[in-house]
C-alpha positions in Angstrom: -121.1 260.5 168.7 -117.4 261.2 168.4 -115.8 260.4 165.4 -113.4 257.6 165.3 -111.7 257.8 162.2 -108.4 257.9 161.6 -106.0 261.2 160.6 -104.2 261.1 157.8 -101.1 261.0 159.5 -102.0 257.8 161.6 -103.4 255.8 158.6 -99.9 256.3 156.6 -98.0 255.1 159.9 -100.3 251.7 160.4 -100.0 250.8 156.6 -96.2 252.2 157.1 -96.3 249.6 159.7 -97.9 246.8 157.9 -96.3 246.6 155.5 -92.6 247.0 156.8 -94.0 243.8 158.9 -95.1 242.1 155.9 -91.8 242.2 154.1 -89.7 241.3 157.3 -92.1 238.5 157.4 -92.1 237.8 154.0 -88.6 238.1 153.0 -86.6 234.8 154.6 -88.8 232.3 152.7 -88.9 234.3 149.7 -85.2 234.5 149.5 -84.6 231.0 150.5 -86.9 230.1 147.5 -84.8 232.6 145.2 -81.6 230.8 146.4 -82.6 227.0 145.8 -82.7 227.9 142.2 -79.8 229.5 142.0 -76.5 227.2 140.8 -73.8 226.1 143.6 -71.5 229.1 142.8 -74.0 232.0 143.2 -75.5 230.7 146.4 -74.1 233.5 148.7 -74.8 235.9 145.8 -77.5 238.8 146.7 -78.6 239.0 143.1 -81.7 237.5 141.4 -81.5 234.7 140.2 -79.5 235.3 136.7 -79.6 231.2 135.4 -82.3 229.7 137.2 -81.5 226.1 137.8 -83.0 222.6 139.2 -80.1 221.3 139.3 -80.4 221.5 143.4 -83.7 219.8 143.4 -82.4 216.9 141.1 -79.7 216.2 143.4 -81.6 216.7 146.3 -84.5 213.6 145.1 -82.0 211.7 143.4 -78.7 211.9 145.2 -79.4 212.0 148.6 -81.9 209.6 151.1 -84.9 213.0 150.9 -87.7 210.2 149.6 -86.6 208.2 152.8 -86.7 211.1 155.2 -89.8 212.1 153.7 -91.2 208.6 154.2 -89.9 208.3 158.1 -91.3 211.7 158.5 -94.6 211.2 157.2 -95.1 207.5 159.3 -94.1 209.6 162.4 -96.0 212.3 161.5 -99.5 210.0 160.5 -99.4 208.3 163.8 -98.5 211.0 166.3 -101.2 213.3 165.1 -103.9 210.7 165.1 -102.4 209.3 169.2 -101.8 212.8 169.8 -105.4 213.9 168.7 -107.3 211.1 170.2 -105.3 211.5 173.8 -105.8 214.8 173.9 -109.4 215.0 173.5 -110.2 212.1 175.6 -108.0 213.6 178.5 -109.5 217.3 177.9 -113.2 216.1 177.5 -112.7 213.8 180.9 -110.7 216.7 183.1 -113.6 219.4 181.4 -116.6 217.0 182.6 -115.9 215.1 185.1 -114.7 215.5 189.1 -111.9 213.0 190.3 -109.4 213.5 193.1 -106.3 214.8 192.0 -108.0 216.6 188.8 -106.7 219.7 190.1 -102.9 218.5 190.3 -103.1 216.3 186.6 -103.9 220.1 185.2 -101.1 222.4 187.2 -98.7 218.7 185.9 -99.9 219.2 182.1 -98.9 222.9 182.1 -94.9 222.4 184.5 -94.5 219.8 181.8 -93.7 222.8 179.1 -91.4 224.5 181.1 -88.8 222.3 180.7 -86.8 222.9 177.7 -85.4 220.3 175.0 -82.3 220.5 176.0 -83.1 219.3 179.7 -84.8 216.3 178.4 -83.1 214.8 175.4 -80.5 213.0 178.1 -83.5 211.6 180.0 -85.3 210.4 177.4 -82.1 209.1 175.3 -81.2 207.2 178.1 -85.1 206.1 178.6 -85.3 204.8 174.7 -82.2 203.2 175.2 -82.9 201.1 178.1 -86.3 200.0 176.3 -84.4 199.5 173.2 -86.2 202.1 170.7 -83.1 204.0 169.7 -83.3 204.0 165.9 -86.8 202.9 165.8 -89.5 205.3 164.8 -91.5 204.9 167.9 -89.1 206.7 170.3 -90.2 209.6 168.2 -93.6 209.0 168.5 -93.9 208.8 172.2 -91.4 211.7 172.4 -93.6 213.9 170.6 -96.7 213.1 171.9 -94.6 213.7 175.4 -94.5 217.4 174.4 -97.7 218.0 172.3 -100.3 216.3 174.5 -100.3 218.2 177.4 -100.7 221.8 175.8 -103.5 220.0 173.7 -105.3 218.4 176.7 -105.1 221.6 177.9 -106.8 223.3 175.3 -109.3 221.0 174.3 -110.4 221.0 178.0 -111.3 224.9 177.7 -112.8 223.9 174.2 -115.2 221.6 175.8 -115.8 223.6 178.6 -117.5 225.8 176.0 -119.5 223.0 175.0 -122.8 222.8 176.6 -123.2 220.4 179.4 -127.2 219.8 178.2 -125.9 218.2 175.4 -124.0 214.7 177.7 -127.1 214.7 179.5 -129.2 214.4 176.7 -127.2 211.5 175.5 -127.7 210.1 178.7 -131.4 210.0 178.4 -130.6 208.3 175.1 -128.9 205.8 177.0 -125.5 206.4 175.8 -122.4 205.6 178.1 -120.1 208.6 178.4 -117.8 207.3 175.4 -120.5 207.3 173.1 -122.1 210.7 174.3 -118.2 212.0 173.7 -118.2 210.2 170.5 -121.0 210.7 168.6 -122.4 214.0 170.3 -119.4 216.2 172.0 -116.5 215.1 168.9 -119.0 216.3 166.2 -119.0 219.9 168.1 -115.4 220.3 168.8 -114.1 220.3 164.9 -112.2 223.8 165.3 -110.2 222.5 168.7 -109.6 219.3 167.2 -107.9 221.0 164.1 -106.0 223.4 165.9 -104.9 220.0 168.0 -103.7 218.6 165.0 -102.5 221.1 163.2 -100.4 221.8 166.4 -99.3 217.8 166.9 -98.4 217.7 163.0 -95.8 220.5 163.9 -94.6 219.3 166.4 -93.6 216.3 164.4 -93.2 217.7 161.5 -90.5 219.9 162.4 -88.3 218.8 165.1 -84.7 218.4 164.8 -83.0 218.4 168.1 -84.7 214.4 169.5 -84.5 212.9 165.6 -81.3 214.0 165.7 -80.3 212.3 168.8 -82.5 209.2 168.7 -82.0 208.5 164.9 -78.3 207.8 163.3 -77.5 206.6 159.7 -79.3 209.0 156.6 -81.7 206.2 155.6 -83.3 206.4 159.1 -83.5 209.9 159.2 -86.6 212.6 159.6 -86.9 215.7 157.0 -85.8 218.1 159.5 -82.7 216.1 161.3 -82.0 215.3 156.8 -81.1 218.8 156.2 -77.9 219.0 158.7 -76.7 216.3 156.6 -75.9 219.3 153.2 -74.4 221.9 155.8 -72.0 220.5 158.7 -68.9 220.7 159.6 -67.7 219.1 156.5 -69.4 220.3 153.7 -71.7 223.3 153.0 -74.3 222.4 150.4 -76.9 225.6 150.7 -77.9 224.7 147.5 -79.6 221.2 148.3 -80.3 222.1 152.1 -82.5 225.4 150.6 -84.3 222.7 147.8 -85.0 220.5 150.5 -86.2 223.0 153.2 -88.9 224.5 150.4 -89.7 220.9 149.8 -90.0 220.5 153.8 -92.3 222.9 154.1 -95.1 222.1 151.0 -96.6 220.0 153.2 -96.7 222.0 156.1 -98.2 225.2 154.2 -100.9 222.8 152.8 -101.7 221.5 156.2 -102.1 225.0 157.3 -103.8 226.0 154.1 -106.7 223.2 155.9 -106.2 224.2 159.2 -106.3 227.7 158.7 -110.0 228.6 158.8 -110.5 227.1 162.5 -107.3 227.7 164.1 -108.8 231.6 165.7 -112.1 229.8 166.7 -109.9 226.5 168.3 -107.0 228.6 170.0 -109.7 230.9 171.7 -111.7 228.6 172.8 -112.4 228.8 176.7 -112.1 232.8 176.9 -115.7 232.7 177.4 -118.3 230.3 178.2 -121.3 229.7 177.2 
């Protein structure tokens, strides 16, 4: 049997590699943590931190609307991922078992849908959630980002199911169940990594979306987290202090959500390479 270990030589390049990787990686959110406690004059400073300060995180919770993005962010959030979840499954369980006319073209439409880019479609939609009245309401958000995380899920959960026996609807159809309650209670049960990675992918989206809450949203108490932070560096003032608190703030939530999410995410985004 031929030997396959690695040389010296090509062991010291791949940990060479990895860990030049790691610190590129690495490196942005560690500084932006370094420079959120740093006081206001030292903030362009490429020093340590030499008087680590809270001051920015003070301000940021007590002088500013944060508590309100945060509370806008997380109703958006909360509903979209539990719309965007249910929809998705539902669509991708009904296109992976069952043949309608027109099944064919609904898949090919889910995918053209994310070619367009935001920039193409904030116009559309602006003019859309104006017409229905929802500008400055939190559900022109919520339709807008299930818009652009539903298809990709559909998608994905219909290669999840597809890896999902088909023995297993029809014994719930000997049970007597109709196909909700065969999806429900038999299919849902088995498809816990796709649903994750669906919401894990929908609470993204949501999560951290700037350009349509910045469009569809005016006035700071009606703001998002994300669209919050252009509020400490504009045109008009340059606040890195606050906007760096805030953005480590931003993203507890999201490193806890992937913290859950985590351990399913490689069995959920591979799902449908093979079948079973």
């Amino acid at each position: 049997m031929r030997d396959q270990r690695r040389g010296p030589l090509a062991s010291v390049g791949l940990h060479t590699t990895l860990v030049i990787a790691s610190a590129v990686a690495v490196f942005p959110p560690l500084w932006l943590v370094v420079t959120s406690f740093k006081p206001k004059s030292e903030a362009f400073s490429t020093d340590v931190v030499k008087d680590p300060t809270l001051r920015n995180y003070q301000h940021v919770l007590g002088d500013t609307e944060f508590l309100a993005w945060f509370g806008n962010s997380l109703f958006i959030v909360v509903i979209t991922t539990l719309l965007g979840v249910f929809v998705a499954a539902t669509t991708g369980y009904a296109v992976s078992r069952f043949r309608f006319p027109g099944m064919r073209p609904l898949m090919w439409l889910l995918l053209i849908t994310q070619m367009f880019p935001v920039a193409i479609l904030i116009v559309p939609l602006y003019n859309i959630m104006s017409t229905l009245g929802w500008l400055n309401q939190p559900i022109s958000l919520i339709v807008t980002y299930l818009t652009v995380a539903v298809p990709f899920c559909a998608w994905m959960m219909k290669g999840f199911f597809d890896t999902i026996p088909v023995e297993i609807d029809e014994s719930g159809r000997v049970d007597g169940l109709n196909p909700f309650g065969t999806f429900w209670r038999l299919v849902v049960p088995l498809a816990k990594p796709g649903l994750t990675v669906t919401a894990f992918y929908t609470f993204i989206t949501a999560w951290a979306e700037v350009a349509y809450a910045s469009a569809f949203m005016t006035g700071e108490e009606n703001l998002t987290l994300a669209a919050g932070l252009q509020t400490f560096v504009n045109q008009y003032t340059s606040d890195w202090g606050s906007m760096t608190a805030a953005a480590v703030m931003i993203a507890i939530p999201a490193a806890l959500v992937f913290s859950w999410a985590q351990r399913h995410l490689v069995a959920g985004l591979t799902a449908g390479a093979t079948k079973s």
